[in-house]
N, C-alpha and C positions, 0 to 999 in steps of 0.2 A: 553520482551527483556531481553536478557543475561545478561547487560550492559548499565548502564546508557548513557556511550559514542558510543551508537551501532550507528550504520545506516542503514536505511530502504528504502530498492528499492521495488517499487508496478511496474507494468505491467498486463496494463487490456488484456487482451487476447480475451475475448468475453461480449459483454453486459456493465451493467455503475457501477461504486460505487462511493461512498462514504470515501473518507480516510479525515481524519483530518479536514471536513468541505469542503473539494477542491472535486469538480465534476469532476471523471473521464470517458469517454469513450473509447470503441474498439481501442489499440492502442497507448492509451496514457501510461505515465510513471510518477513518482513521488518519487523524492529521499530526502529522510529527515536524518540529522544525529543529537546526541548529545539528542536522543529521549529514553525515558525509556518504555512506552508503547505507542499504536499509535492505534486509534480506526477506523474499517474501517466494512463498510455496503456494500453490497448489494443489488444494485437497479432495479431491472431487474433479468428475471425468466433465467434460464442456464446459468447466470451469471462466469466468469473465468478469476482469477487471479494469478498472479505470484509473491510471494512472498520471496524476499532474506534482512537475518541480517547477514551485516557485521559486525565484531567486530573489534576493535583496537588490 
């Protein structure tokens, strides 16, 4: 991250992951701010996510 005060939107698109310990699937979303880096897996093959850092 840019910024220790960033904030982080995930949006699974297809298949499951993994962000910050929290199970996501198809569809789901997950917004975290005040985050300096943010560890995220994939769990499932063609797996696709969307990832945006907002900054202050």
């Amino acid at each position: 991250m840019k910024s220790n005060r960033s904030r982080f939107f995930a949006f699974v698109v297809a298949g499951a992951f993994e962000v910050e310990g929290r199970l996501l699937h198809e569809r789901d979303g997950l917004a975290l701010w005040d985050v300096q880096e943010v560890e995220l897996e994939a769990l499932s093959n063609d797996a696709l996510v969307l990832v945006l850092e907002l900054l202050n």
